[in-house]
N, C-alpha and C positions, 0 to 999 in steps of 0.2 A: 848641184841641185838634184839629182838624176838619186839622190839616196832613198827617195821614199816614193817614188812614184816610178810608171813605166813610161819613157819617153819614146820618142820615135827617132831615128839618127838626126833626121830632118828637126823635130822639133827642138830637141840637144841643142841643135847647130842657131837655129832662132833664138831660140832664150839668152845662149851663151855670146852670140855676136849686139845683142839688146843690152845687155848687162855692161859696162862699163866696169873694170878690175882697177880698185884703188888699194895702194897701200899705205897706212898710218901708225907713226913710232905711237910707243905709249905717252899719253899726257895730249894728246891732241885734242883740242875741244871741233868736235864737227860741228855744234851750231848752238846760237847761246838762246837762254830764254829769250823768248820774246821773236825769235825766229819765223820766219815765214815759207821754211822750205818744202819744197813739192818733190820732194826728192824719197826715194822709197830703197832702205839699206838692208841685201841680205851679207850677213856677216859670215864667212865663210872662213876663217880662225880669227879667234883671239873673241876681246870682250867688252862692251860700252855699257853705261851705265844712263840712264838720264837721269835730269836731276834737275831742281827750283830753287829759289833765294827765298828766304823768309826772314822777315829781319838783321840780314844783312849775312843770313845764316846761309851755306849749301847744305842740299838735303837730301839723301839719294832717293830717285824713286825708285828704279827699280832696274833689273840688269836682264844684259840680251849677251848670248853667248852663240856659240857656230852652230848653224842650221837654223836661224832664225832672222826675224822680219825687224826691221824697226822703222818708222816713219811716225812724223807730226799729221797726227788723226786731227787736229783743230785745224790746222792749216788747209791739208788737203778735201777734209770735208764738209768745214765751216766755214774757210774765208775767214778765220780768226788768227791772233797770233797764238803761237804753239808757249806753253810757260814752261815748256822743258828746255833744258838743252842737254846734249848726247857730247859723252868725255869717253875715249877710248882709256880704255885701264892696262893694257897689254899693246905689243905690236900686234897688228890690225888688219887683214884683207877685207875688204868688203866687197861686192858688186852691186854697183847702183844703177839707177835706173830714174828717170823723171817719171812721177806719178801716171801720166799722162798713155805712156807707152809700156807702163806697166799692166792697166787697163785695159790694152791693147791686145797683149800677149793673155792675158785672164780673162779676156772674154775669145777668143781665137784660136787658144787651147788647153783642151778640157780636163787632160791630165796635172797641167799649171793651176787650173782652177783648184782644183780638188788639192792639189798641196798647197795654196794659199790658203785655200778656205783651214785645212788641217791645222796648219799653223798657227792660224788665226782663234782656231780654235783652244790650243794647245796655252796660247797667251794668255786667252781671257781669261780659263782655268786658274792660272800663276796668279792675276791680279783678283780673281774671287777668292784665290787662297790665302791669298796677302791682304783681303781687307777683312777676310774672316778672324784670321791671325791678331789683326790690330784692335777689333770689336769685342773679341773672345777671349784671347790668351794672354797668359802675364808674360812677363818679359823671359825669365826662364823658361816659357813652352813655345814662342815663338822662336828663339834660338836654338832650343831644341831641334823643331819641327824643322829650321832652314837645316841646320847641321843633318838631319833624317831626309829631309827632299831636294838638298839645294847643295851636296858637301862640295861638289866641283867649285861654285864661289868661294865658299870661304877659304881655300888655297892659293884661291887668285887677285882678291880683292884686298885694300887696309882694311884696317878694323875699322876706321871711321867712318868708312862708306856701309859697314854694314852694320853699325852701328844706326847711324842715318838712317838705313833702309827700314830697318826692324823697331824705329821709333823712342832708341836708349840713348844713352850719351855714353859713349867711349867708356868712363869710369864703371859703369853699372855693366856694358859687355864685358872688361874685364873681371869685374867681381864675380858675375856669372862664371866664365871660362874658366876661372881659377878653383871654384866649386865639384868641378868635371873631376 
């Protein structure tokens, strides 16, 4: 975590003994919709995707890949259940951490803060760009655009997931891609 910010040995040694190291094969579901976890995952290789049921459908929302945050914002900040749940797509390190003592660490130091906050920020960008994409663009300029800002997924992901993501059905991505 020390990639984007200046830590202190000490501070290093705080975050890194807070943090909990898991590892997950590919196809592992960490938590299904309708979850309640207080649990806050930075993903430190490989890639998760979350995702909803909709008529009996899966649909992806959207994908977190290394150097990044993922956690149930319903759960943890509304005492609701979460309608995502989180599917590792690759083998997986993550470090977790319970909400609680994540809080802890981000309010207690400042450099932590400032790369959360970054991060945070870095995400919201991704979901304003992905709902600009679904408001604005046809289906050819959304895949475009992911292949132009996003190519590290589409090397790592099926086509159905990002099919899903980008709002086509499988057939219509391939028609697309065949186009190229």
């Amino acid at each position: 975590m020390n990639t984007k910010i200046k830590l202190t040995a000490e501070e290093s040694s705080t975050i890194d003994a807070a943090f909990k190291r898991e590892f997950y094969p590919k196809g592992t579901t960490l938590t299904d919709p309708g979850n309640r976890s207080q649990k806050v995952h930075f993903i430190e290789k490989g890639m998760i995707r979350t995702f909803y049921n909709k008529d009996g459908k899966d649909i992806t929302h959207f994908f977190f890949d290394e150097n990044t945050f993922t956690m149930s914002l319903e759960s943890i900040y509304f005492n609701k259940t979460d309608p995502y749940g989180r599917e590792v797509l690759e083998e997986t390190t993550l470090r977790t951490i319970q909400f609680r003592e994540f809080e802890t660490l981000f309010n207690e130091i400042d450099a932590f803060k400032r790369f959360a906050f970054m991060a945070s920020v870095e995400t919201i960008k991704q979901f304003s760009d992905k709902l600009f994409s679904l408001q604005f663009q046809t289906a050819e300029q959304r895949y475009k655009s992911m292949t132009e800002n996003y190519s590290n997924i589409l090397l790592r992901v099926p086509l159905g997931h990002i099919a899903s993501y980008l709002g086509i059905t499988q057939q219509t991505l391939s028609v697309i891609r065949a186009q190229k």
